[in-house]
C-alpha positions in Angstrom: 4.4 -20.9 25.8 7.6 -20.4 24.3 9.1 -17.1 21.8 7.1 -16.5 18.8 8.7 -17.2 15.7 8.4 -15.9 12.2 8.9 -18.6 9.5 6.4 -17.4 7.0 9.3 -16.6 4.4 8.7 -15.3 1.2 5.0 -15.1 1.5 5.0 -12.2 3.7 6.8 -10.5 1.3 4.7 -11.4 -1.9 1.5 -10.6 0.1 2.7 -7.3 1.8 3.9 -6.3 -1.9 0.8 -7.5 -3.7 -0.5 -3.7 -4.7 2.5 -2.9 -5.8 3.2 -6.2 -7.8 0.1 -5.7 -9.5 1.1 -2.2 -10.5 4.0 -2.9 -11.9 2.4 -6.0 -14.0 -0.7 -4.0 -15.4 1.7 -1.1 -16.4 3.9 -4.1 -18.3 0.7 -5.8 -19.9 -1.2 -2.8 -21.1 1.2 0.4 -21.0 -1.4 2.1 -23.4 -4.0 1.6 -20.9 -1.8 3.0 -18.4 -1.1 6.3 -20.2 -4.7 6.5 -20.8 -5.8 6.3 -17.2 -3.1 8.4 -16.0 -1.4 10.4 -18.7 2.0 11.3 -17.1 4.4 9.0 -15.2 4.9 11.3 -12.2 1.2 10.2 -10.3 1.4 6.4 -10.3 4.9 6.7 -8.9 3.8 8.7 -6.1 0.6 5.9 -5.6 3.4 3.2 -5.9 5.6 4.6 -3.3 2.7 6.2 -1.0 -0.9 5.0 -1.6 -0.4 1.5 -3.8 -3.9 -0.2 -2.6 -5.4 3.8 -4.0 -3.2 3.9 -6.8 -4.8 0.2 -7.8 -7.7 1.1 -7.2 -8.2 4.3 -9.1 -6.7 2.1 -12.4 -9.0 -0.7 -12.3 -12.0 1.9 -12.1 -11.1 3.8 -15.0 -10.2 0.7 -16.7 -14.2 0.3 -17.4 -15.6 3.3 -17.7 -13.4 6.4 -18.9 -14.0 10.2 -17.1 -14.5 11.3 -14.1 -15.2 9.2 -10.9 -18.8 8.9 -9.8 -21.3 7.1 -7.3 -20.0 4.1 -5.9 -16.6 4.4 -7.5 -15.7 7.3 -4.4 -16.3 4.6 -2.0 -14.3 2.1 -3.2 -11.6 5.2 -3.3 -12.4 5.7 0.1 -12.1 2.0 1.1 -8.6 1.4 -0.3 -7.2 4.7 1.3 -8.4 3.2 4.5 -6.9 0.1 3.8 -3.4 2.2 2.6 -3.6 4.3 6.0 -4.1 0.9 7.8 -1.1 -0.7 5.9 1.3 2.2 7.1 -0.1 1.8 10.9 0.0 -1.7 10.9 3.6 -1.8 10.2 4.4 1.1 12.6 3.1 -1.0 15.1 4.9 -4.3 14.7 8.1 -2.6 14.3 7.5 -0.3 17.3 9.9 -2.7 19.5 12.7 -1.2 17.3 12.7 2.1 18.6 15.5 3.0 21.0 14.8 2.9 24.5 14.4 6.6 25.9 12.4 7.8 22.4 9.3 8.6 22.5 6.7 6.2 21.5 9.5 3.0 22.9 8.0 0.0 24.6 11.6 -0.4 26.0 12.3 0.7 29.3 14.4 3.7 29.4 18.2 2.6 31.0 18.7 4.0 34.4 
C-alpha cells in the first residue's frame, strides 16, 4: 500500500485547538460575560489548559440562564468531559510510537 502520510497542515492544528480558540475569542468579545460566568481568572485557565471542551461548555450554559446547573445541563457537562478524557487518549495513542523502546507501554521492540 505504501507509508501513510500526513499532509493535512494547518487544519489539524485549527481543529485540534478549536475549544481552546473559542475560549480565548468569547473571553475577547464579551470579557464582562466572562467575569460573570466565572468570577476569577484562576478556573478558566485551568479548563483552558486541562478540560477546554468542559471549560466551553460550562460558559455557553450559563451564558443563557444564570445560577446553578440543572436537568439536562449536567449531561451536556458530562458529554464534553467524555469528549476531553477522549481528546487526551486519543493523542496518547497516536503518539504512542514515540516512546522509547524498553518503556513500558512501547510498541517498539526492546534492543537485544
Amino acid at each position: 500500500m505504501g507509508t501513510p502520510s500526513n499532509n493535512s497542515g494547518c487544519l489539524t492544528g485549527v481543529v485540534a485547538g478549536f475549544s481552546r480558540i473559542f475560549l480565548i475569542m468569547s473571553w475577547i468579545a464579551r470579557p464582562v460575560q466572562w467575569n460573570a460566568t466565572f468570577g476569577t481568572f484562576i478556573w478558566p485557565c485551568i479548563g483552558f489548559l486541562f478540560l477546554p471542551f468542559t471549560t466551553l461548555m460550562y460558559y455557553m450554559l450559563q451564558t443563557g440562564q444564570p445560577g446553578p446547573l440543572a436537568g439536562i445541563d449536567w449531561l451536556w457537562i458530562i458529554l464534553a468531559v467524555l469528549v476531553d478524557v477522549a481528546t487526551i487518549g486519543a493523542a496518547g495513542a497516536a503518539n504512542r510510537n514515540r516512546i522509547p523502546s524498553g518503556m513500558p507501554g512501547s510498541t517498539q521492540a526492546p534492543p537485544m
